[in-house]
C-alpha positions, -999 to +999 in steps of 0.1 A: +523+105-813+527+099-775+502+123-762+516+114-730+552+136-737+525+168-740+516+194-716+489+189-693+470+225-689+444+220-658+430+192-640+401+190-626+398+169-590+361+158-574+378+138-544+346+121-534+322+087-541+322+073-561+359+076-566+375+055-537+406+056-518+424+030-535+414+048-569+425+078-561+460+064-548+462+050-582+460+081-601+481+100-579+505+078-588+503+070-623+506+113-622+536+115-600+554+089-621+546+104-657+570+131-672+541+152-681+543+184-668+511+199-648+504+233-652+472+235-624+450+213-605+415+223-594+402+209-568+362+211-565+349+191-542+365+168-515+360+148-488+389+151-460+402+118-461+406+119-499+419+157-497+443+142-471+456+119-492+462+139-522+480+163-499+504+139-487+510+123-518+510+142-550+547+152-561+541+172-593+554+209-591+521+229-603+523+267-612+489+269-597+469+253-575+432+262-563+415+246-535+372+257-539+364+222-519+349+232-484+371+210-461+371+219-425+391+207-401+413+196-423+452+189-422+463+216-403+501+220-403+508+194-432+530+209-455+525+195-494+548+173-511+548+198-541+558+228-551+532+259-559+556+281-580+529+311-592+493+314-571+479+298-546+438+299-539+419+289-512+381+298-508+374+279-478+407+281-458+398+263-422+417+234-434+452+251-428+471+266-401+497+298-405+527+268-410+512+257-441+506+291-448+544+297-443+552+266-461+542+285-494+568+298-517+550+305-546+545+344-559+507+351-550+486+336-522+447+341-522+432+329-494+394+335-481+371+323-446+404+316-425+399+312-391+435+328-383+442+349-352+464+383-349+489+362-333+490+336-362+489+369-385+520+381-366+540+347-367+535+348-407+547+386-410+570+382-389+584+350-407+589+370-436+601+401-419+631+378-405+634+360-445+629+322-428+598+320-452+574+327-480+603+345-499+591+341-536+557+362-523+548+392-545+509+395-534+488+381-505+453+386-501+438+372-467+401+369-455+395+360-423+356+351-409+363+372-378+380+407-371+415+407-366+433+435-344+463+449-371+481+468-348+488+432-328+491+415-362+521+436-370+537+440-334+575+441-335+571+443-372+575+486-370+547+488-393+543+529-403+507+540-414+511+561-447+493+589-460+475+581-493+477+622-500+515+617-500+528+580-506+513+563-535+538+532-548+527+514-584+526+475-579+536+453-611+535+417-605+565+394-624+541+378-646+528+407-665+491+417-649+484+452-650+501+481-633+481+491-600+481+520-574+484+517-539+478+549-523+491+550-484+487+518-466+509+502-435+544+499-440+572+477-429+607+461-441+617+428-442+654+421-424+669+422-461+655+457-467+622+446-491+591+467-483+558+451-473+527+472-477+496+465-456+463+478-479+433+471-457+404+487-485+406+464-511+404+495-536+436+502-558+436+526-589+448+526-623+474+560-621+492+577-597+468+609-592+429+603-592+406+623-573+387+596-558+407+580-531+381+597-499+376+562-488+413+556-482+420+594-466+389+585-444+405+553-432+438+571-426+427+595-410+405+573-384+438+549-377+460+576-369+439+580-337+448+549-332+479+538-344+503+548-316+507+509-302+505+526-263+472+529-273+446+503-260+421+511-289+420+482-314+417+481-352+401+459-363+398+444-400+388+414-417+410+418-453+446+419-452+459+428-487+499+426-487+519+436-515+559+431-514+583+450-535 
């Protein structure tokens, strides 16, 4: 039996010593060149010259691909050579810009610690709003290491703050997780009538009625003094959860 012909589920990457350039070029590809298909890749650790490399050169389509190295001031704008068709994950996301982040067409994007700006924020929602990118994208969930204004992040987008007491929408992703509620939130339509949903708690629920949704009525209630985009006060927020429907 050609082992080879089977199904690779995950790889694991350490892109550091004592692996070497030139050793690393060599499995890259050997990979790129097999008909195996590659269901993930995990990078762990990296250095930046080695994470470079495997950026520019790995062609394998992956359904998922999950980035826990720490790489910082990484490649910026350098969109991969592969496709991510399911989840991306970042946990350490200074090495990208909002391009690369706009070069993703897979259905989920996780990223955390991004140093992105409400105008970079904007340029991605807006992106979408306008269908040039990012089309597949079912669920996005953002972390940034400082406070981004939301109101500026979704300027020109006509983003309407919901009531949670009255607008609760169930979210189902296409490949089968559960069924979660998303009481009120900030909403806005792409150019091809989709709806985007801004959830800034990080708290969903499990049905469409439960009692204990204060912290969302709270927030509400607090934004609407502020919301009116006339209005110099800022609101500020470090998670961006975006569902799309």
């Amino acid at each position: 039996m050609d082992v080879f012909n089977r199904r690779f589920g995950v790889i694991y990457f350490k892109l550091e010593p004592p692996l070497t350039n030139d050793q690393l070029i060599e499995i890259i590809n050997w990979l790129n060149n097999t008909k195996t298909e590659i269901r993930e890749v995990i990078i762990l650790e990296a250095t930046l010259p080695m994470f470079e490399i495997f950026i520019s050169s790995f062609r394998k389509n992956l359904d998922f691909f999950d980035v826990f190295a720490n790489v910082s001031n990484g490649i910026g704008h350098q969109e991969p050579n592969f496709q991510i068709r399911r989840f991306f994950f970042s946990e350490y996301s200074t090495w990208f810009n909002h391009e690369y982040l706009m070069s993703l067409d897979c259905e989920h994007i996780q990223a955390n610690k991004m140093d992105f700006s409400s105008e970079n924020m904007n340029q991605f929602f807006r992106s979408w709003q306008e269908g040039k990118t990012n089309r597949r994208l079912e669920r996005c969930e953002l972390q940034l290491n400082s406070y981004s204004d939301v109101k500026n992040a979704l300027k020109g987008c006509g983003g309407e703050l919901m009531d949670p007491r009255t607008t609760r929408l169930k979210f189902r992703s296409s490949n089968g997780g559960h069924n979660i509620w998303i009481y009120g939130g900030i909403h806005f339509r792409g150019n091809d009538g989709r709806l985007a949903v801004v959830e800034l708690t990080g708290t969903y629920f499990s049905r469409e009625n439960d009692e204990n949704c204060q912290t969302q009525i709270k927030l509400y209630l607090e934004e609407m003094e502020k919301w009116d985009y006339s209005d110099d006060r800022l609101s500020f927020h470090k998670n961006l959860n975006v569902f799309f429907f």
